[in-house]
N, C-alpha and C positions, 0 to 999 in steps of 0.2 A: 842457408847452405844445406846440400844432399849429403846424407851420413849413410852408406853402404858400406858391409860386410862381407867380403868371400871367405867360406869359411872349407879350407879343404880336407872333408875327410874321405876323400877316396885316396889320397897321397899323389897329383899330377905331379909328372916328370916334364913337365914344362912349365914356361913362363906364362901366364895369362895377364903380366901387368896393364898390356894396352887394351884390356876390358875395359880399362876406368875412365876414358876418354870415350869409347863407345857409350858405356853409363852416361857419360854428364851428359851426351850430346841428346842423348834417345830423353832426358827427363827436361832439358832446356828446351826442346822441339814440342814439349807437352806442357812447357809450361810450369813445371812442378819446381817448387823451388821448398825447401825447409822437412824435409822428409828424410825417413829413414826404413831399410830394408836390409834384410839377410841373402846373399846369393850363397845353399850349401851343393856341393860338390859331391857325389856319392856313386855309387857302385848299381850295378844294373839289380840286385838279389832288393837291395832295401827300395828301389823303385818300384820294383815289382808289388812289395810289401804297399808299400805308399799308394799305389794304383789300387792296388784290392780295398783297401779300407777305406779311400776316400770316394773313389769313383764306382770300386763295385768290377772293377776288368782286372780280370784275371792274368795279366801281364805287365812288362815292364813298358814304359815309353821315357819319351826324353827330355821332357822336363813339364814341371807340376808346380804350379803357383797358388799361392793360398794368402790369397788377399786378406788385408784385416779392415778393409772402411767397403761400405756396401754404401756410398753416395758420395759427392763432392763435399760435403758440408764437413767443414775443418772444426770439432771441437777443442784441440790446442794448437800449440803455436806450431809443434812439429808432427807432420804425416807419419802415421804409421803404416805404411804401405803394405808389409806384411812379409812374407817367404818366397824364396826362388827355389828349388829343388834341382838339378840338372845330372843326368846319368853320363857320366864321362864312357863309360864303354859304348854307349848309345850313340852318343856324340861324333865319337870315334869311327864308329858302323857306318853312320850316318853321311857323313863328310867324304868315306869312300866311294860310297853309294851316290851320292851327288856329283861325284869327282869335282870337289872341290877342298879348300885346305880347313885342317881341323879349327883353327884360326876363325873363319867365316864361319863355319858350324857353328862352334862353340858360340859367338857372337852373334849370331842368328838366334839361338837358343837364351841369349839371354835376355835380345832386345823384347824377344817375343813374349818370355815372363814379365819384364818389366809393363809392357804393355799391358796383357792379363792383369796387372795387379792395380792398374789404373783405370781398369772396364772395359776393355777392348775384348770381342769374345766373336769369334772366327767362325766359331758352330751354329748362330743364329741365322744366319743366311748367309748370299753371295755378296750382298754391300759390303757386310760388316767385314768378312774375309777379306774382298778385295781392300777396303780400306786399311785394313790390319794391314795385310801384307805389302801394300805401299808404302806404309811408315818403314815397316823394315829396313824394304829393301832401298829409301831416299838414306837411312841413317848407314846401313853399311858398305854402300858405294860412296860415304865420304871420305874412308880411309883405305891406305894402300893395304893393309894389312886384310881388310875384309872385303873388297870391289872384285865381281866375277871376273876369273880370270877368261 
């Protein structure tokens, strides 16, 4: 069984419960089964922070993964996947800018860490990108909640 965390310190004035049904569906599609990871919630200032020190850019973006297994090979019983990081004001930006709902955003942003966190990485070339971004977008047209309006 998947053991996941949201943990909210930016203070959302909204419900994000039907993340967790996007969660099982994006880690059942991959196959992942006995793992566990943190998704935290945070403010655009400690993003920024998080960007400078891990990656070295001088600005915020909108969400940051920090895997903890660098290969398939399971040394125990349970994955430790690692961290989700997600800037809700970013999210927020973001989701206007797309003119679509914060709902999709948000959910987009997290399929896309989860991904990240199991070796998927967009920046290596056009396969990988398109591949990335196909998983996304098969897991969030399963629900009415996240399917382009």
């Amino acid at each position: 069984m998947n053991d996941f965390e949201i943990i909210d310190n930016y203070g959302c004035d909204f419900d994000y419960k039907y993340l967790e049904k996007i969660i099982n569906r994006t880690l059942e599609m991959e196959n992942v089964k006995d793992s566990t990871f943190s998704i935290v919630f945070i403010d655009d200032e400690y993003m920024h922070k998080l960007n400078l020190k891990y990656r070295g850019i001088d600005r915020t973006t909108d969400v940051l993964s920090f895997a903890f297994e660098d290969n398939n090979k399971i040394c125990y019983n349970i994955r430790q996947l690692g961290e989700i990081f997600v800037s809700i004001p970013k999210m927020k930006l973001q989701a206007e800018e797309y003119r679509h709902s914060e709902k999709r955003e948000l959910a987009f942003l997290i399929v896309h860490g989860i991904l990240h966190l199991l070796g998927y990485d967009h920046t290596l070339g056009l396969k990988e990108e398109k591949e990335m971004f196909e998983k996304q977008e098969l897991v969030l047209n399963e629900f009415e909640e996240t399917k382009r309006s």
